[in-house]
N, C-alpha and C positions, 0 to 999 in steps of 0.2 A: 933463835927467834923465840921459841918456849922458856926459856930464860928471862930474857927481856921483859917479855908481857907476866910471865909469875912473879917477876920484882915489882914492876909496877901495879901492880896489882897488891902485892904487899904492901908497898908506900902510902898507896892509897888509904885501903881499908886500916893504916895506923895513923894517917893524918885523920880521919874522919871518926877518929874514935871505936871504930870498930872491936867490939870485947869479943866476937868468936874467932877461938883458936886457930891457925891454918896447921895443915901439917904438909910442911914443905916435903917430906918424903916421899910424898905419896906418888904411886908410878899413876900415872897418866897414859901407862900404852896397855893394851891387853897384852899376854903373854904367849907372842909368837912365834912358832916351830917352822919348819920344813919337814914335808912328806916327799917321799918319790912317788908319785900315784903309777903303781905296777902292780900287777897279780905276788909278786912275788918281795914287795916296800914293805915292811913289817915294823920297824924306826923311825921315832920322829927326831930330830937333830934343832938342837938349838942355833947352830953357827951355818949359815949357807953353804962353809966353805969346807965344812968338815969331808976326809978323804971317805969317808964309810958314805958319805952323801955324791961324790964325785963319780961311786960305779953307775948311777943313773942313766940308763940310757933312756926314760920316758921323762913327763912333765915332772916339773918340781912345783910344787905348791906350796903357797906359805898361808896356815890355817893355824887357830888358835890350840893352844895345848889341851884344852878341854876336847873339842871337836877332835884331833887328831887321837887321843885316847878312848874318847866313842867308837871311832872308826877299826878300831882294837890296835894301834900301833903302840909299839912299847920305847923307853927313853933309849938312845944310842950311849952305847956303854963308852964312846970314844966324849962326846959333849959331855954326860951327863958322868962324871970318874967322880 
């Protein structure tokens, strides 16, 4: 559906003459992690599914990589090789 409307949205703004640049690369999502919130979750994990993510036995939260390195957690060596 983001697709969609970023092309129509391109077609547009080139029918109408539009001269500012778009830059199609550009990510549109913030960049979000997974925490285990435990006394003892020290890793943020890019992938939900990752097994170093799977010993969780409390909440999993998905929180932005900025926030989750405030929170002092470090990248999982298993996502992040």
């Amino acid at each position: 559906m983001k697709r969609i409307i970023l092309i129509l949205s391109i077609i547009a703004s080139i029918s109408v003459g539009n001269t500012t640049p778009i830059n199609i690369h550009a990510r549109t999502r913030v960049d979000s992690v997974y925490i285990c919130v435990s006394a003892t979750g020290h890793k943020y994990h890019d992938n939900r599914d990752c097994h170093g993510l799977a010993r969780c036995t409390h909440e999993i939260r998905k929180v932005s990589k900025a926030q989750a390195i405030k929170m002092g957690y470090s990248a999982c060596k298993i996502c992040y090789k």
